[in-house]
C-alpha positions in Angstrom: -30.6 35.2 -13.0 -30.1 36.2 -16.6 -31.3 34.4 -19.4 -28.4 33.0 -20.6 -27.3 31.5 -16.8 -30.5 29.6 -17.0 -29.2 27.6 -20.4 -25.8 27.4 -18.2 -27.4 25.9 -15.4 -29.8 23.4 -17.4 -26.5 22.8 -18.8 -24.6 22.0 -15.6 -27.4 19.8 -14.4 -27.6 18.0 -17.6 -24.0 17.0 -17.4 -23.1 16.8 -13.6 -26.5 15.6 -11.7 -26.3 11.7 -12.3 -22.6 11.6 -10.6 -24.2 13.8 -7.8 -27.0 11.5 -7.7 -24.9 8.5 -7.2 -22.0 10.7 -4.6 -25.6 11.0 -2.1 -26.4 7.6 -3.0 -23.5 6.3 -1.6 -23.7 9.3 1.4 -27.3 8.1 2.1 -28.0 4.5 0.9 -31.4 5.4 -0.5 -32.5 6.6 -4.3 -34.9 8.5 -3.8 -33.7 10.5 -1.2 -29.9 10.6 -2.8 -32.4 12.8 -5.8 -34.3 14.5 -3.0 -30.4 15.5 -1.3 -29.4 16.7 -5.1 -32.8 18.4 -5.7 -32.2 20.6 -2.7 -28.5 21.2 -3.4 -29.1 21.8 -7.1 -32.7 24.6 -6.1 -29.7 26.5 -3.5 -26.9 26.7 -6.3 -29.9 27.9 -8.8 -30.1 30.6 -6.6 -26.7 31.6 -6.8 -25.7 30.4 -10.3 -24.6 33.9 -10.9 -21.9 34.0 -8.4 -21.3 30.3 -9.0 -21.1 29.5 -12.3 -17.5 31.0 -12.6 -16.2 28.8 -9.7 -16.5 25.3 -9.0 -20.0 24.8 -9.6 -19.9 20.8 -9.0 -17.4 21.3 -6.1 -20.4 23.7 -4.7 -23.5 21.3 -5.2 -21.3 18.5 -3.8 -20.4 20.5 -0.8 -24.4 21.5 -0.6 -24.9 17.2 -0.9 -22.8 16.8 1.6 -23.7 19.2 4.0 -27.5 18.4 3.5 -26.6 14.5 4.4 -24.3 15.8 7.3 -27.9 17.9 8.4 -29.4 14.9 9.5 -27.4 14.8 12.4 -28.8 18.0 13.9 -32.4 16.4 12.8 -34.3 14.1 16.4 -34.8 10.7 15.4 -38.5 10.8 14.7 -38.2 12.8 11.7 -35.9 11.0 9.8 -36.5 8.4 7.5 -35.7 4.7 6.9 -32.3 4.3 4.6 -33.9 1.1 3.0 -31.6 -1.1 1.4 -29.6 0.0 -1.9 -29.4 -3.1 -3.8 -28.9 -0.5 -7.0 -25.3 1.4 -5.8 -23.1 1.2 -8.4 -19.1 0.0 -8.2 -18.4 2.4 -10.8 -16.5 1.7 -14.5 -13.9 -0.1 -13.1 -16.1 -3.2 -11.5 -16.1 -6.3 -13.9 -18.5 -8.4 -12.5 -19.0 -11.7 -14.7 -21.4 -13.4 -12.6 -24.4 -11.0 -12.2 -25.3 -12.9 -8.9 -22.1 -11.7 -7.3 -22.5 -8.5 -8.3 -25.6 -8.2 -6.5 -24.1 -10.2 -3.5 -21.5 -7.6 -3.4 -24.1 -4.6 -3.4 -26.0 -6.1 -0.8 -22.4 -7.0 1.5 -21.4 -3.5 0.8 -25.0 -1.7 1.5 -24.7 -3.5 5.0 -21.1 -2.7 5.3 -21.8 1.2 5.2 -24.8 1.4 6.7 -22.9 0.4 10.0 -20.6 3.5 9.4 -21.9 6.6 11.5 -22.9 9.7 8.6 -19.9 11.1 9.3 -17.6 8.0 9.0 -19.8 7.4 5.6 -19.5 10.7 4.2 -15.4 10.2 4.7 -15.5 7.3 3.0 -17.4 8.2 -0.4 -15.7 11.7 -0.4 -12.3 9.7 0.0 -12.7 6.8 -1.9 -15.5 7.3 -4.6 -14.8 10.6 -4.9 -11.1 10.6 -4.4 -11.0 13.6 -2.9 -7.8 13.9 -0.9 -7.3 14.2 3.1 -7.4 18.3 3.2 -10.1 18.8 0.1 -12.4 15.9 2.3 -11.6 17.9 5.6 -13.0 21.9 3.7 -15.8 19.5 2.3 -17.0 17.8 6.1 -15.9 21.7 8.2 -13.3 19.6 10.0 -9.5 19.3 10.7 -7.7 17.0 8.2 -6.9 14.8 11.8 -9.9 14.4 12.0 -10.2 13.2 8.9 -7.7 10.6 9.2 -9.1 9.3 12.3 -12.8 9.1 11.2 -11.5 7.2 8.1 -9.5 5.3 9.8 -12.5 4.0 12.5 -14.7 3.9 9.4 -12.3 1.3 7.5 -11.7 -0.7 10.2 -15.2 -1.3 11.0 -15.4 -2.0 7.3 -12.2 -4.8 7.4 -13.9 -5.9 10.9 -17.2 -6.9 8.6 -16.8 -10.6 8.3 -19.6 -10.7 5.5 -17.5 -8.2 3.8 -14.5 -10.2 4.2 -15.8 -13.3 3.2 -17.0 -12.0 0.2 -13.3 -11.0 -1.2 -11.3 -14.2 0.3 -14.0 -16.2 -1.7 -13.5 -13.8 -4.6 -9.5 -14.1 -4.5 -9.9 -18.2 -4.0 
């Protein structure tokens, strides 16, 4: 890589890696292996910042995040590792919490929530709704059929409405 694709990349990682940190957050549930997931995506696109750069560099490492978390799948059971809880995920700008205790009730709710989801049902979810990333761009992002987005989504959200914790939390919120 030439000199000057090296200040590019810094650059890049400067600017982009703390909403890729929190996009495998919410894919994996766990900190530090969301940075672990980013580390790995980020060390692949180093390789090829050249090619890259001109592109859609974030849309690249996301992809790379993605497909890293999707991996696990392929990986047997005894070499993966506990998802812990996530008390930490963030609702983004738009959550006004005015009691800090619910906010942390609602991280700890929502954690459970999506750690019922199957990795792919989970990886639908962020790309769709924390990302939001429509049907076809979450579909090229997962290798699948847009369908089949729509019907993973659509199992993952109704496990999530089928959450009584999750629901109790909102009708409480709304009373």
């Amino acid at each position: 890589m030439p000199h000057g694709g090296d200040e590019d990349f810094t650059a890049f990682v400067l600017a982009r890696s703390a909403r890729l940190v929190h996009i495998a957050r919410m894919l994996c549930g766990d900190a530090a292996l969301a940075e672990d997931l980013v580390q790995t995506a980020l060390e692949k696109a180093y390789l090829r910042w050249d090619r890259i750069e001109l592109g859609d560099p974030f849309g690249y490492v996301r992809q790379a995040v993605v497909n890293q978390h999707l991996s696990w799948l392929r990986r047997r059971p005894w070499r993966e590792r506990p998802s812990g809880t996530t008390t930490d995920l963030d609702f983004g700008p738009n959550a006004h919490v005015t009691d800090p205790a619910l906010g942390v009730q609602r991280r700890v709710v929502l954690t459970s929530a999506l750690n019922r989801l199957t990795r792919r049902e989970r990886a639908a979810v962020v790309l769709r709704f924390v990302e939001d990333l429509s049907e076809a761009e979450t579909a090229a992002i997962l290798g699948v059929a847009r369908g089949t987005v729509k019907s993973t989504t659509s199992r993952a959200l109704g496990k999530l409405r089928d959450t009584p914790e999750l629901a109790d939390l909102y009708v409480e919120e709304r009373a």
